[in-house]
C-alpha positions in Angstrom: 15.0 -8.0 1.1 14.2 -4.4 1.0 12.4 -1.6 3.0 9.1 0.3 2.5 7.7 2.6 4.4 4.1 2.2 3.7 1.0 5.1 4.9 -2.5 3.9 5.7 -5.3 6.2 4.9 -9.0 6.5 5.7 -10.6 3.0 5.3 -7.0 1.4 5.2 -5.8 2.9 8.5 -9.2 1.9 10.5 -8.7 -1.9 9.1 -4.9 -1.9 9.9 -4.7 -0.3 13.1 -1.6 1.9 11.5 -1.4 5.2 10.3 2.0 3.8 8.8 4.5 1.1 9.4 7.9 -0.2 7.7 8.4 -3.4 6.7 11.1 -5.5 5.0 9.9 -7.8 2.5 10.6 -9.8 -0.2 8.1 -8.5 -2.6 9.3 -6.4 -5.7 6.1 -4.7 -6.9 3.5 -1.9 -5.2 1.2 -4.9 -6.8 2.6 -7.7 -4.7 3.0 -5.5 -2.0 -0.9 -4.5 -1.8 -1.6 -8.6 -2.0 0.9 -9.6 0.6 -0.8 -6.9 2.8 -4.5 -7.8 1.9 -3.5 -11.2 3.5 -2.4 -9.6 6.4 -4.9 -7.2 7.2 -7.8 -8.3 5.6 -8.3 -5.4 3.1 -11.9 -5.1 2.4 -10.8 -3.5 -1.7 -9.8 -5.1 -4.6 -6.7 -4.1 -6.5 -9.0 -2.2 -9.1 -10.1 -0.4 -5.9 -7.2 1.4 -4.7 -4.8 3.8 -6.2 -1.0 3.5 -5.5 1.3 6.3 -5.0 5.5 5.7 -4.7 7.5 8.3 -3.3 4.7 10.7 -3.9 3.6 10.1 -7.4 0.4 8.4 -8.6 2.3 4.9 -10.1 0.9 1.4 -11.7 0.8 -1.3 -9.3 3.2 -3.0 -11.6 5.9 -0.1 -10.4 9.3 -2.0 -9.0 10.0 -1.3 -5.6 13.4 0.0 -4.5 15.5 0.3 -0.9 13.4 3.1 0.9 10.5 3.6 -1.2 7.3 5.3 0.6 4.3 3.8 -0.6 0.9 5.0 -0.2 -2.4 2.5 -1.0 -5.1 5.1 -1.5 -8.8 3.7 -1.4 -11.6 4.9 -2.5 -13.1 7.6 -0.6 -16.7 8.2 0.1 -18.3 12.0 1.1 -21.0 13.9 0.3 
């Protein structure tokens, strides 16, 4: 098992209630990670949708996760 810190933003945050949260999980990718937590919350993005960043670089979603990683799902952001 290992622990992420994980950050909310914009759309993400208003769905999950959380501007962030730690959890301990089982999951070993940013990928699995964003999937365990669309079941959870009910994401309304794809994976194709959102960006990933791990301990504050832009990463593939196929990134391994280590023991105190901070990860940050970044959707897309509307404005005008």
């Amino acid at each position: 098992m290992t622990t992420i810190h994980i950050t909310y933003f914009a759309a993400l945050r208003d769905v999950t209630g959380y501007a962030e949260e730690t959890l301990i999980t089982e999951v070993v990718t940013a990928q699995a990670l964003f999937h365990k937590l669309t079941a959870k919350y009910h994401w309304p993005f794809s994976e194709a949708d959102i960006q990933v960043a791990i301990n504050d670089r832009y990463q593939p979603t196929d990134t391994l996760l280590k023991e105190g990683d901070r990860v940050v799902f970044i959707p897309p952001v509307a404005g005008g």
